[in-house]
Backbone as a ProteinNet text record, in pm:
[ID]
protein_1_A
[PRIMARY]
XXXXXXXXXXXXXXXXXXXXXXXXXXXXXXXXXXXXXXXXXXXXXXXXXXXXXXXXXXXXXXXXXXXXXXXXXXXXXXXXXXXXXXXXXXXXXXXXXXXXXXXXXXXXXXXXXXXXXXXXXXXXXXXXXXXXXXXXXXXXXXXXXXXXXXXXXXXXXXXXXXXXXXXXXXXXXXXXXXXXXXXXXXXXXXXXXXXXXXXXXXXXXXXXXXXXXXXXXXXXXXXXXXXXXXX
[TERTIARY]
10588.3	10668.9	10730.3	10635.7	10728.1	10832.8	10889.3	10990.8	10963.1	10994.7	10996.7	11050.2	11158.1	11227.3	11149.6	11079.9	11003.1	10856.7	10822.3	10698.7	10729.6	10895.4	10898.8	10931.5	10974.9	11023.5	10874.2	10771.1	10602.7	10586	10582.2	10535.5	10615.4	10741.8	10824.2	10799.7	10792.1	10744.2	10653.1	10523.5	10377.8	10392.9	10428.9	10464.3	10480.6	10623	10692.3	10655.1	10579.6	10494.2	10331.9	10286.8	10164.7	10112.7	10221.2	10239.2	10132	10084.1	10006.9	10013.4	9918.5	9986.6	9896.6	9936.4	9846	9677.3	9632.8	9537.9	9464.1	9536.9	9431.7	9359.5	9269.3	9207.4	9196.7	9212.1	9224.7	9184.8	9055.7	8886.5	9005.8	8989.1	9053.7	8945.3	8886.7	8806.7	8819.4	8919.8	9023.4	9029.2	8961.4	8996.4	9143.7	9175	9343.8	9384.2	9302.9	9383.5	9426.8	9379.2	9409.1	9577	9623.8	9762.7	9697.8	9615.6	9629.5	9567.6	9505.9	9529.1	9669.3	9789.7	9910	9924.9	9907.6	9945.5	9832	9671.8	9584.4	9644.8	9684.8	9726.5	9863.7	9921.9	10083.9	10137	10075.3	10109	10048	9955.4	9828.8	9929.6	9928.7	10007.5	10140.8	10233.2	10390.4	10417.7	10276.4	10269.6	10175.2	10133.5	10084.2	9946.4	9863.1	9742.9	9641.9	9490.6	9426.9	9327.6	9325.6	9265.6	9125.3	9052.3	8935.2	8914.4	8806.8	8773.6	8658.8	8664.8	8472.2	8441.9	8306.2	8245.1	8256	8279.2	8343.2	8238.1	8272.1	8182.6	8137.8	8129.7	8056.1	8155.4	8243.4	8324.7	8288.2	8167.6	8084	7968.2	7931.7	7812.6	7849.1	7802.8	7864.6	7826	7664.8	7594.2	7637.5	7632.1	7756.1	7892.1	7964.4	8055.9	8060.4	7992.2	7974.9	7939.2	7859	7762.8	7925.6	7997.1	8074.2	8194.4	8256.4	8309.9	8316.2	8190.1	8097.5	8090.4	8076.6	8022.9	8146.5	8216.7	8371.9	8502.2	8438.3	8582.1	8693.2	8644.8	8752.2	8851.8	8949	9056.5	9144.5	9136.1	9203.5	9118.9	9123.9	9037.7	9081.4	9057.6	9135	9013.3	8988.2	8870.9	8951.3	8862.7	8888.1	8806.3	8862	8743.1	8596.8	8570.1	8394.1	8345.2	8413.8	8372.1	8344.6	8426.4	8413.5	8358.7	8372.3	8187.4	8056.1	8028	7953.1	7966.9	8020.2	8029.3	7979.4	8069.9	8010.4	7835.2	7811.2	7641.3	7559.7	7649	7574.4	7552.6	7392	7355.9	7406.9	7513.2	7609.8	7739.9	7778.4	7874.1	7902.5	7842.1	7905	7889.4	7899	7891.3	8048.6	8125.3	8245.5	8355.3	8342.5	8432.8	8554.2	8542.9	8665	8793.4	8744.9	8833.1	8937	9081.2	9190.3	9231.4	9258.8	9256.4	9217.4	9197.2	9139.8	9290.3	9265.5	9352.8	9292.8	9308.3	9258.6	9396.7	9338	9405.4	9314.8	9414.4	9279.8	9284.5	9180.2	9152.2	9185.9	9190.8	9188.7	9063.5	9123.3	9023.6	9044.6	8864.3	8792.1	8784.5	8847	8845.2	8739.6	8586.9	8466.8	8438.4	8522.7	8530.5	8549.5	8722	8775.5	8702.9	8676.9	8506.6	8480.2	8372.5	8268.4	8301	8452.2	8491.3	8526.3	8593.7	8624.9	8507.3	8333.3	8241.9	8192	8149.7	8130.8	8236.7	8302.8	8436	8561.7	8523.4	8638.3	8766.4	8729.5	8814.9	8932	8907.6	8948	9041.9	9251.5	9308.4	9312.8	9317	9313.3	9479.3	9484.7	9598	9573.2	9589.5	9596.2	9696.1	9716.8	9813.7	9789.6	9897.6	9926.7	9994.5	9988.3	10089.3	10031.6	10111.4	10082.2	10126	10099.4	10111.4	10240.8	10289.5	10416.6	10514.5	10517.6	10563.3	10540.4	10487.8	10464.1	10387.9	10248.7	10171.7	10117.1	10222.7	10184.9	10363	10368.4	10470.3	10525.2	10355.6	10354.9	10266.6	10268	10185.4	10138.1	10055.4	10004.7	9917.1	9915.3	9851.5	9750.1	9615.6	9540.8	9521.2	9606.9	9605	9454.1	9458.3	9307.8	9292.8	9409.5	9341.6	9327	9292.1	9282.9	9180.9	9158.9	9076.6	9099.8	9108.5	9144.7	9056.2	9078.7	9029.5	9032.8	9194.8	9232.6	9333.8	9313.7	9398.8	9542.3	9609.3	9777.7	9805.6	9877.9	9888.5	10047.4	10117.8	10216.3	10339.5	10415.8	10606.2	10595.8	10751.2	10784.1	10770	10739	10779.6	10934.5	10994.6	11124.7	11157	11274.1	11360.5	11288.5	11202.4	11126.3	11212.6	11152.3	11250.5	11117.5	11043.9	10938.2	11019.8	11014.7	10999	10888.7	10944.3	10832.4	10919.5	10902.7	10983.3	10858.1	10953.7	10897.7	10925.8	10821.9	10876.4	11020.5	11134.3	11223.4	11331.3	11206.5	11272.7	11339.9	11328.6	11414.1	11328.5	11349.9	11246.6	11232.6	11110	10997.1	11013.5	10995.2	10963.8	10901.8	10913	10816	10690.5	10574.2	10430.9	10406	10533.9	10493.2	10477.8	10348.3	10297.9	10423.9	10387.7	10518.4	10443.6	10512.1	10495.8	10512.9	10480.6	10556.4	10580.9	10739.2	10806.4	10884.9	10877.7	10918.3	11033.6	11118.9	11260.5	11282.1	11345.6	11384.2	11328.7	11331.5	11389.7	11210.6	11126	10957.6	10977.7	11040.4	10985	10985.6	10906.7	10953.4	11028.9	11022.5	11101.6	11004.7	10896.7	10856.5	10775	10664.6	10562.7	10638.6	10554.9	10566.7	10549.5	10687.9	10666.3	10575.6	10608.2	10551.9	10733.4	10814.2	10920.3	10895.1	10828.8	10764.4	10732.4	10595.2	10564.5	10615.2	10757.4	10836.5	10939.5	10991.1	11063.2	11007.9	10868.1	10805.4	10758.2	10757.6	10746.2	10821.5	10966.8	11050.2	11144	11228.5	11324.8	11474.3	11556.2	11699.3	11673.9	11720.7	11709.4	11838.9	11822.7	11941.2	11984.9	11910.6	11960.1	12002.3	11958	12030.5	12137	12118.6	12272.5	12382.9	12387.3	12417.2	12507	12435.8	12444.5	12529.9	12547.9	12647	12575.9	12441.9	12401.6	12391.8	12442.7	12468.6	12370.7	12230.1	12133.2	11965.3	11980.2	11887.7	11793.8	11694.6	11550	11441.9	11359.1	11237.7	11114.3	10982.8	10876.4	10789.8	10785.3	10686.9	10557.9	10461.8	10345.9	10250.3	10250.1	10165	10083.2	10053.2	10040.1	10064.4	9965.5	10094.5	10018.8	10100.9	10131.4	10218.3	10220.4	10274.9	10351.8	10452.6	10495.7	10443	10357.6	10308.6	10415	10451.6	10527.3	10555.8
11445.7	11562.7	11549.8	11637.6	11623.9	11727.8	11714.7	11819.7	11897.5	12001.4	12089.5	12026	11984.8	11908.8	11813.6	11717.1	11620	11658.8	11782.1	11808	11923.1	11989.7	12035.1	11954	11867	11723.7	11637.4	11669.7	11597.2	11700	11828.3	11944.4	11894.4	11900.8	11958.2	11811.9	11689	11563.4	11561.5	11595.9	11650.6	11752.6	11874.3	11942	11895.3	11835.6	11753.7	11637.9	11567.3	11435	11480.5	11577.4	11661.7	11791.7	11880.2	11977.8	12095.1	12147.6	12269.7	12367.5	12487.3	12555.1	12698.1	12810.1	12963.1	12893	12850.8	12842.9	12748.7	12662.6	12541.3	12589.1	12538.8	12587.1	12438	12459.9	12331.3	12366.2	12253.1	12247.9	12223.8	12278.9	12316.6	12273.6	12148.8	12113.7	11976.2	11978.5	11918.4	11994	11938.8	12058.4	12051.9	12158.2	12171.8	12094.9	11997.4	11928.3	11785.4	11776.2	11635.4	11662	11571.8	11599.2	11645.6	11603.4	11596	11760.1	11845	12011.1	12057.6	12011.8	12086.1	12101.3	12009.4	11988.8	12086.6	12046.4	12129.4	12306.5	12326.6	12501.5	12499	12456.1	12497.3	12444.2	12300.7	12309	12384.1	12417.6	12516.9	12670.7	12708.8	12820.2	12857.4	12769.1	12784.4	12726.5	12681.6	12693.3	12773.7	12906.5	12993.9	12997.2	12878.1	12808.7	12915.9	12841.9	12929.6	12831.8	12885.6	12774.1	12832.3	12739.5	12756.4	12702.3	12788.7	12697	12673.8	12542	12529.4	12547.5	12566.1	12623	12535.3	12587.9	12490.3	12431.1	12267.5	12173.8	12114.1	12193.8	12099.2	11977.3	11912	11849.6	11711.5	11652.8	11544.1	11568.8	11642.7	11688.4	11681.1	11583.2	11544.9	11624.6	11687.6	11724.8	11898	11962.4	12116.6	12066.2	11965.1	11977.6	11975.1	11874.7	11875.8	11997.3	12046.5	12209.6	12288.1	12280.1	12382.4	12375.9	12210.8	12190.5	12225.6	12219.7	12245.7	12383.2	12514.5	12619.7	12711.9	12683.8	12702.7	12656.3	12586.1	12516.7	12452	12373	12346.7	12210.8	12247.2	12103.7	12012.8	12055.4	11938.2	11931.6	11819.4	11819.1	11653.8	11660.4	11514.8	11439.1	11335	11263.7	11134.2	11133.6	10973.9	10888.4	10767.1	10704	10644.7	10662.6	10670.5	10777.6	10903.8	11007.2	11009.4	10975.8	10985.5	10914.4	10777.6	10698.9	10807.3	10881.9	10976.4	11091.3	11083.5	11252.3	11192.5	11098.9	11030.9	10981.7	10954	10965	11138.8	11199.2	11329.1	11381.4	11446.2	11485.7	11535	11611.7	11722.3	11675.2	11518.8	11485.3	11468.3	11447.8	11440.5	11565.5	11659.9	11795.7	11835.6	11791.9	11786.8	11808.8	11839.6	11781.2	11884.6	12024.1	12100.1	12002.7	11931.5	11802.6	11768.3	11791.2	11726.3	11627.7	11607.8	11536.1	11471.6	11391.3	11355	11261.2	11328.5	11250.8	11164	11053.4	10991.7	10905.8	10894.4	10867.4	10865.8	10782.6	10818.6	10653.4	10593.3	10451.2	10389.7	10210.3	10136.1	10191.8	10203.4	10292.7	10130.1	10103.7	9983.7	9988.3	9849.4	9907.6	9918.1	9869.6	9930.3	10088.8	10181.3	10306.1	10356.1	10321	10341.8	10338.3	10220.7	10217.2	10299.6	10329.1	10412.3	10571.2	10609.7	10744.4	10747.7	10634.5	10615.6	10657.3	10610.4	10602.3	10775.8	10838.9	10927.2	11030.4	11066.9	11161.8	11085.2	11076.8	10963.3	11050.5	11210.4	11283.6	11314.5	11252.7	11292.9	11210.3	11233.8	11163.9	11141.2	11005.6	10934.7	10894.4	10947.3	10922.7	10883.1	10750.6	10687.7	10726.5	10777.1	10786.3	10690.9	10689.9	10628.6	10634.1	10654.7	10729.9	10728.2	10737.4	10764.9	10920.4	10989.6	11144.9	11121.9	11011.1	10978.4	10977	10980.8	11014.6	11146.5	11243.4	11339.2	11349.1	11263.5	11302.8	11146.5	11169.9	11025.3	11010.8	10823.3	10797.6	10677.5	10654.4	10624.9	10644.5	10621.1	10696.9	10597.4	10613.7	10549.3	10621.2	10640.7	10674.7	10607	10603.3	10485.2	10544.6	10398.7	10426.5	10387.4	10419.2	10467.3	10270.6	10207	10096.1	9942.2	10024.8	9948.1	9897	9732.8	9667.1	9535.3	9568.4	9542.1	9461.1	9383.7	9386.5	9418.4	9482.2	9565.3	9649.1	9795.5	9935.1	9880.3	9933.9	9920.3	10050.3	10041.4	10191.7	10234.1	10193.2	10252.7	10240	10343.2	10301.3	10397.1	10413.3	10533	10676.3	10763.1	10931.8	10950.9	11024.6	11103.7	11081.2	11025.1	11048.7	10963.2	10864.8	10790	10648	10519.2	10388.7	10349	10257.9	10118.6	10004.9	9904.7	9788.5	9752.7	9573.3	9479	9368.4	9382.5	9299.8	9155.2	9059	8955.9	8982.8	8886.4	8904.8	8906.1	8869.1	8857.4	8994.8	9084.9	9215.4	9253.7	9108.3	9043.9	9086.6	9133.8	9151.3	9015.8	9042.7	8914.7	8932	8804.1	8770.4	8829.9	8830.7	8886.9	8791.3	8864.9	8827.1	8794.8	8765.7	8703.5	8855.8	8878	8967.2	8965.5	9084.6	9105.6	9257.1	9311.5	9448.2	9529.7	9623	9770.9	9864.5	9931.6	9988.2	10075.1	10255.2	10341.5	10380.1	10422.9	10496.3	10594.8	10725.5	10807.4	10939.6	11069.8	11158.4	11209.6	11133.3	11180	11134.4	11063.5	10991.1	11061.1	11036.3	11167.3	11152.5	11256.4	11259.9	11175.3	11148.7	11078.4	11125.3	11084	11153	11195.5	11299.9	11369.8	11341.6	11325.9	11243.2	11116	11016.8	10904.6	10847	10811.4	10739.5	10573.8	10532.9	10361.7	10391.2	10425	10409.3	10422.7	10550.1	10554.5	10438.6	10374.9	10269.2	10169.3	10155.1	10047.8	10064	10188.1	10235.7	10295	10401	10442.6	10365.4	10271.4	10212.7	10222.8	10174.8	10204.4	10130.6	10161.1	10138.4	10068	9962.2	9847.7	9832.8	9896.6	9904.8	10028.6	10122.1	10267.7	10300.5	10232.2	10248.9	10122.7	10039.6	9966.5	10002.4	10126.8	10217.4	10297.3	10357.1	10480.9	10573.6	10553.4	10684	10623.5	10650.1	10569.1	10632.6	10748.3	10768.1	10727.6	10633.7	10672.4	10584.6	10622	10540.6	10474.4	10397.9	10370.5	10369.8	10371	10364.1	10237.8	10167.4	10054.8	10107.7	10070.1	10131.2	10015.9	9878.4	9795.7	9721.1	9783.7	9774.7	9605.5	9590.9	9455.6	9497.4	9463.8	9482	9370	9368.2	9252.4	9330.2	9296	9323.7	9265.7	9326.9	9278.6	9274.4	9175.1	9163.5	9316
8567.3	8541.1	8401.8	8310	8174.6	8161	8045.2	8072.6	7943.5	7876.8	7797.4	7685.5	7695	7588.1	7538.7	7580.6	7514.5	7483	7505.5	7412.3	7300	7318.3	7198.2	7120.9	7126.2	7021.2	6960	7072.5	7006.3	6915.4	6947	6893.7	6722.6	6748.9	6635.2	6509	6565.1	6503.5	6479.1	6498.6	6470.2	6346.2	6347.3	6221.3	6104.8	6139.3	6045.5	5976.7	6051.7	5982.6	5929.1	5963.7	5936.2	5860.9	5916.6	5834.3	5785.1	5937	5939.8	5833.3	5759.1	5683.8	5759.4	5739.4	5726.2	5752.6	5632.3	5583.7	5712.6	5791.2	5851.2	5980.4	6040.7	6129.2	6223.3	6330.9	6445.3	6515.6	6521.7	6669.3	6833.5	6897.6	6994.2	7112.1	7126.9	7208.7	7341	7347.3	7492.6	7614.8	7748.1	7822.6	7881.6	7911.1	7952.1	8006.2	8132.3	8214.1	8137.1	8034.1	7972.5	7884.8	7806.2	7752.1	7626.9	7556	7424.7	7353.2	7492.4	7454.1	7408.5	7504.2	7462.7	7328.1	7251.3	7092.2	7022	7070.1	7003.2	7010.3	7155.8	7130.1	7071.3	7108.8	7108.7	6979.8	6926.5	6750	6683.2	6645.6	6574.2	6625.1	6712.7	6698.7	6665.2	6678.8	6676.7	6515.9	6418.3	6298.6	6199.6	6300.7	6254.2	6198.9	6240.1	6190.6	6272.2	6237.1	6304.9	6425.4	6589.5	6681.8	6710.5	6658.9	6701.9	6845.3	6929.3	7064.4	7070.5	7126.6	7115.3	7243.9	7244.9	7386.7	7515.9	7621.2	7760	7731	7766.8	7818.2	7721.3	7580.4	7457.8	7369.3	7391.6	7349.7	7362.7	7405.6	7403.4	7360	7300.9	7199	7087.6	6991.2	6827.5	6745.4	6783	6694.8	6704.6	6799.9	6786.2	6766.3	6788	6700	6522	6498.2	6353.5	6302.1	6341	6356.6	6311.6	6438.4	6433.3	6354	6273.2	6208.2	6062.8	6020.3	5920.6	5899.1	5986.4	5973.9	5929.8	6065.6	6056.4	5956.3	5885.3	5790	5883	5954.4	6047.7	5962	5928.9	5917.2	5959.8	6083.7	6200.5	6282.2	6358.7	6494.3	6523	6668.9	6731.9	6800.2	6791.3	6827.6	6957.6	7014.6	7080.1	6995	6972	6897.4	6924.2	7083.2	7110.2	7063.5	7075.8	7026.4	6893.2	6822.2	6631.9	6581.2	6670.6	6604.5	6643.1	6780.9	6799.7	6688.6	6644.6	6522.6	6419.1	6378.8	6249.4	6238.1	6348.6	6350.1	6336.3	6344.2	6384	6279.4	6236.7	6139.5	6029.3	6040.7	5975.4	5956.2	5971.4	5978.5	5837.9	5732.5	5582.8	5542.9	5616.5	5567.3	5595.4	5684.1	5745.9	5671.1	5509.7	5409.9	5411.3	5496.5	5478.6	5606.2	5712.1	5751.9	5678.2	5676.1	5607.7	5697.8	5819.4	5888.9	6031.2	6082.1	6231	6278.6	6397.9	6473.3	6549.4	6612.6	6710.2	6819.9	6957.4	7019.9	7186.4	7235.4	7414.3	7445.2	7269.8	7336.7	7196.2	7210.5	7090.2	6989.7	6871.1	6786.8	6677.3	6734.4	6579.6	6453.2	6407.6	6266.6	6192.9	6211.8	6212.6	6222.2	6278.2	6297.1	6176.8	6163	6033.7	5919.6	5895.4	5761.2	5738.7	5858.7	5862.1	5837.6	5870.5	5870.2	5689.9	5636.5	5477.8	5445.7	5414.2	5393.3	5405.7	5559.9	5602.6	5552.1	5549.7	5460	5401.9	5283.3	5221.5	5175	5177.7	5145.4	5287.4	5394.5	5508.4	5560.5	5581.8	5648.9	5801.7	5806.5	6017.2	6017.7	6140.7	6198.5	6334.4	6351.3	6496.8	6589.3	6671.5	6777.7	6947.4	6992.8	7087.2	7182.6	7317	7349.6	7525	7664.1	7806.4	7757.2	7906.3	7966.1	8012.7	8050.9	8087.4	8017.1	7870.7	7745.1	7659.7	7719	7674.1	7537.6	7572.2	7469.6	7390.9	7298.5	7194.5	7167.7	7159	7169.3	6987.8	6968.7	6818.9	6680.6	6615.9	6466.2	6384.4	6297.4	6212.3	6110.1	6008.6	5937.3	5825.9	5817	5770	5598.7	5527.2	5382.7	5321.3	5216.8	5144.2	5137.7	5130.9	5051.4	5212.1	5357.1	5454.7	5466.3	5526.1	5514.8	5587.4	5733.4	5860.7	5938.7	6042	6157.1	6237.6	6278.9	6362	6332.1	6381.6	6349.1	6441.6	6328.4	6418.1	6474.8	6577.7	6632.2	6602.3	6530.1	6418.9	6509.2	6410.5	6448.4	6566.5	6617.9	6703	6671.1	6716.8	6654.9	6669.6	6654.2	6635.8	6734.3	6787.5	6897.3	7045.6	7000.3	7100.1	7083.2	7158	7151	7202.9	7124.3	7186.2	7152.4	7321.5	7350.3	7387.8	7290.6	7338	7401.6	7556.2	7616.2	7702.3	7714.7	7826.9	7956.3	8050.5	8161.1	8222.4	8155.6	8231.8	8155.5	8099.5	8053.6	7914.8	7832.9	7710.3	7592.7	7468.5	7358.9	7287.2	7258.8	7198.5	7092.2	7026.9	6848.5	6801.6	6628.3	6595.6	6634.3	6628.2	6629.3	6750	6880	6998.6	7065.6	7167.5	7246.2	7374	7375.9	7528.2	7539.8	7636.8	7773.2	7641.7	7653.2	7610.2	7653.9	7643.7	7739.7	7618.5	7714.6	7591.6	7656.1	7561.2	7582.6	7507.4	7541.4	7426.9	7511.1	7431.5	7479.5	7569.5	7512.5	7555.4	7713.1	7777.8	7888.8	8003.8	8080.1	8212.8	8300.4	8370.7	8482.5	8578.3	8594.2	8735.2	8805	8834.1	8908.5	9039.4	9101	9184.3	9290.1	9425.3	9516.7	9514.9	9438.7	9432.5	9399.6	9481.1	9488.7	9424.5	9541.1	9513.6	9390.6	9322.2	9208.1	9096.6	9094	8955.1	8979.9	9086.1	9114.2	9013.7	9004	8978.5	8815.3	8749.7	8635.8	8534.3	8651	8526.2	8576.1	8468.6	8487.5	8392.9	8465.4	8356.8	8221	8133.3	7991.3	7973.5	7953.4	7935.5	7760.3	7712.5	7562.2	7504	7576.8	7572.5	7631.5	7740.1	7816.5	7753.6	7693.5	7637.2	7517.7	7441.8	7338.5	7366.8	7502.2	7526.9	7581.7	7649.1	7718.8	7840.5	7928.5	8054.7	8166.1	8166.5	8227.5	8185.9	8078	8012.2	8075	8067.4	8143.3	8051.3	8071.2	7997.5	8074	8024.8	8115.1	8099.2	8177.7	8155.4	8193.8	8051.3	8042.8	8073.3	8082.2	8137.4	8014.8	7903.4	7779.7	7735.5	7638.2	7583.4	7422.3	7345	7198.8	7146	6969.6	6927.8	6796.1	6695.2	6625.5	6517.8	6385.1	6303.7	6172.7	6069.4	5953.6	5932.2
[MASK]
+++++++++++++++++++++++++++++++++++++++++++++++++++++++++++++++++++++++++++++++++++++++++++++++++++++++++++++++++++++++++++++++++++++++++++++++++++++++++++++++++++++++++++++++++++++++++++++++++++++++++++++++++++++++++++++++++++++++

């Protein structure tokens, strides 16, 4: 159960770190039941952009997407990264060049990917995201600078008004570089699945550093995750 408030806050942090104009056009090829449509309709429109939709069902076809990226001038569009290694093979994929940016998000996106997307449209910004449905969307950012040369993609800071921990088992935050849980706080988190009592018991929990702070309801979600803090 998300709430309104924390996807106008994805919505409004998305803008703001991205910055739609008149002119952009965003591939609109997520089907509804997943999270990462809300942003494809509801940012693209509430910044006056223009949404393209691609045809039901074709959103695992690289080669009509590229097709339709290409034909269309499309300049946003959001990839999982199995998928965008799939595009980037697809015939028409260096034809892609009206692309200002790709989002990606879903799964760990390789930095072998990355390369290959520098290489394949070097004119084109990646932005990694990260994020449960339980957080309303994506809960961190990253943006990949021209001069990366990685082994592995970082999946970036917090968005606006979010709180990542990296805690140990006994709930405590870890060193730098030492791996621990990750657990979000801040205004994205939900209310709690739906009649599943036991399970949000076991997932949304009180926030001992927010309430600590002066908000004396505040919750976090343990996402199961483990992550590390890089320099």
């Amino acid at each position: 159960q998300n709430e309104h408030r924390a996807l106008v806050n994805r919505l409004v942090w998305m803008q703001r770190a991205y910055r739609l104009q008149s002119d952009d056009v965003v591939l609109q090829k997520t089907p509804f039941s997943f999270d990462v449509s809300v942003w494809e309709f509801f940012w693209t429109l509430s910044a006056g952009a223009t949404l393209l939709m691609a045809e039901p069902g074709m959103h695992r076809d690289a080669d009509y997407l590229a097709s339709l990226i290409a034909s269309e001038r499309v300049t946003t569009a959001h990839f999982v990264p199995s998928m965008l290694s799939g595009f980037l093979d697809a015939a028409r994929a260096a034809q892609c060049t009206s692309l200002r940016r790709i989002v990606c998000s879903g799964e760990a996106l390789p930095a072998a990917t990355v390369l290959r997307l520098k290489c394949v449209l070097p004119g084109t910004a990646l932005h990694n995201l990260y994020g449960p449905t339980e957080a309303a969307i994506d809960v961190t950012a990253w943006s990949c600078p021209a001069t990366f040369d990685d082994d592995a993609v970082p999946i970036g800071k917090p968005i606006d008004n979010l709180r990542i921990y990296l805690l140990d088992a006994r709930q405590q935050p870890v060193a730098l570089g030492t791996v621990g849980e990750l657990y979000i706080g801040g205004v994205g988190v939900a209310r709690g699945y739906l009649n599943r009592p036991e399970l949000n018991a076991e997932r949304f929990l009180p926030d001992p550093f927010a309430r600590a702070a002066g908000e004396p309801d505040a919750r976090m979600y343990r996402t199961g995750d483990l992550a590390r803090y890089t320099p």
